[in-house]
C-alpha positions in Angstrom: 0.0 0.0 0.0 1.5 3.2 -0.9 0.2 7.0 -1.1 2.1 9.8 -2.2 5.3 10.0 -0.1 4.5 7.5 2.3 5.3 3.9 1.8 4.2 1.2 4.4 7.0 -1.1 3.6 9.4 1.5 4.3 7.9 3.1 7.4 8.2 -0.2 9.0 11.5 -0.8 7.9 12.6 2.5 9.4 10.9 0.8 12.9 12.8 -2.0 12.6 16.0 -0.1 12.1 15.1 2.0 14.9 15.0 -0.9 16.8 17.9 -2.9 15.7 19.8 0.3 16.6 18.4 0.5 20.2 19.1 -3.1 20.7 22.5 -2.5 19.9 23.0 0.6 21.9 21.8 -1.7 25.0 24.2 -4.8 24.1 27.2 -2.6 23.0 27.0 0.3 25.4 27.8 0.1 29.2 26.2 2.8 30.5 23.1 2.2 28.1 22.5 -0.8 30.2 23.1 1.5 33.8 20.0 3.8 31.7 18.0 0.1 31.6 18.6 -0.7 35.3 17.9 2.7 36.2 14.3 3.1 33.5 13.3 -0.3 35.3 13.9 0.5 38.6 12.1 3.6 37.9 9.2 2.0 36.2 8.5 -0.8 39.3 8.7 2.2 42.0 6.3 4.3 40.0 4.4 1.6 39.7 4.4 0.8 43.2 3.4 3.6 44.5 0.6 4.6 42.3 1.8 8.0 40.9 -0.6 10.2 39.2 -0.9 10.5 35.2 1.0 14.1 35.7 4.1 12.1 37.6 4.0 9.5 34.8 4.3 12.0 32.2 7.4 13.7 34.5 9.1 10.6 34.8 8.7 9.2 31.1 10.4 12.8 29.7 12.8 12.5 32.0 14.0 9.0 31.1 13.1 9.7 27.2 15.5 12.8 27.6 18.8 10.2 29.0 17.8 7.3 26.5 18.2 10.4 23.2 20.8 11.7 24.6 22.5 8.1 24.9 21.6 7.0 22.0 22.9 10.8 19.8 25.9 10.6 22.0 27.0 6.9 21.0 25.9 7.9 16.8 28.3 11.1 17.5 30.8 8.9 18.7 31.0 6.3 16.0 30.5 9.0 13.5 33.6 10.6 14.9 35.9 7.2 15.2 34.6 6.0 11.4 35.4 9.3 10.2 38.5 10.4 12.5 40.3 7.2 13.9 43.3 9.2 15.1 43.1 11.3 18.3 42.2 15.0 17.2 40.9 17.3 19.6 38.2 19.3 18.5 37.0 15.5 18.3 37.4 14.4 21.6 36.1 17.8 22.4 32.7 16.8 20.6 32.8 14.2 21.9 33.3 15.5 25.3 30.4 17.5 24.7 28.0 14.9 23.7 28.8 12.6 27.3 28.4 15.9 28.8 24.6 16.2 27.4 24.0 12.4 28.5 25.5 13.7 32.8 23.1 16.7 32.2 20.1 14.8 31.4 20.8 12.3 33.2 21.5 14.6 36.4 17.5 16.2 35.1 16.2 13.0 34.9 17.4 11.6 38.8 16.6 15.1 40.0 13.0 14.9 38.5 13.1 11.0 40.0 13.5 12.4 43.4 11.0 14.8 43.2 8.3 12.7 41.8 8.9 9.4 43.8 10.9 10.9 46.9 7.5 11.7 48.8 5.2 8.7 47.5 9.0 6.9 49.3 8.6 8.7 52.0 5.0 8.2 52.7 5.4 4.5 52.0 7.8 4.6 54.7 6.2 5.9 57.2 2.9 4.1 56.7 5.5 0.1 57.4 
């Protein structure tokens, strides 16, 4: 089935790329799988305590935000190795940049964490 500019077969052939390319940023990529842990752990204790629709959107943003950033930060860096293997430093400097946007969301994302399941925590707490 195909209209003008849009083609089935190739829409889901971009979804399967996409996730090819996710499974390989978890598989190949240490701190991808710290992101899994952490979206998990994240996912049970929102889950636990019940938060409202407003936290779940909060909490989802936040760990969307890490996961792109993760994700554009490991593309930048094989980009840069494929096209650059010798050390240069305006690359490691990109590079340097890109880890820094994966600390910075991820800081966001455990601050927003914190805010959102700190008190259902603390409640749950004090109610055992």
């Amino acid at each position: 089935m195909q209209t003008e500019g849009f083609d089935v077969k190739s829409r889901l052939a971009s979804f399967r790329y996409a996730g090819r390319g996710l499974a390989a940023l978890v598989r190949e990529q240490h701190n991808a799988r710290i992101h899994a842990a952490a979206t998990v752990a994240v996912i049970a204790a929102a889950s636990l305590f019940g938060v409202s629709r407003l936290e779940w959107c909060a909490l989802v943003l936040a760990m969307s935000s890490v996961w792109g950033a993760e994700a554009l930060n490991t593309a930048l860096e094989h980009l840069a190795d494929a096209a650059v293997p010798e050390r240069r430093p305006l690359v490691g400097k990109a590079k340097d940049a890109a880890a820094g946007a994966v600390l910075a969301c991820a800081i966001g994302a455990a601050a927003v964490g914190l805010l959102v399941l700190g008190p259902h925590a603390a409640a749950w707490l004090a109610g055992r």
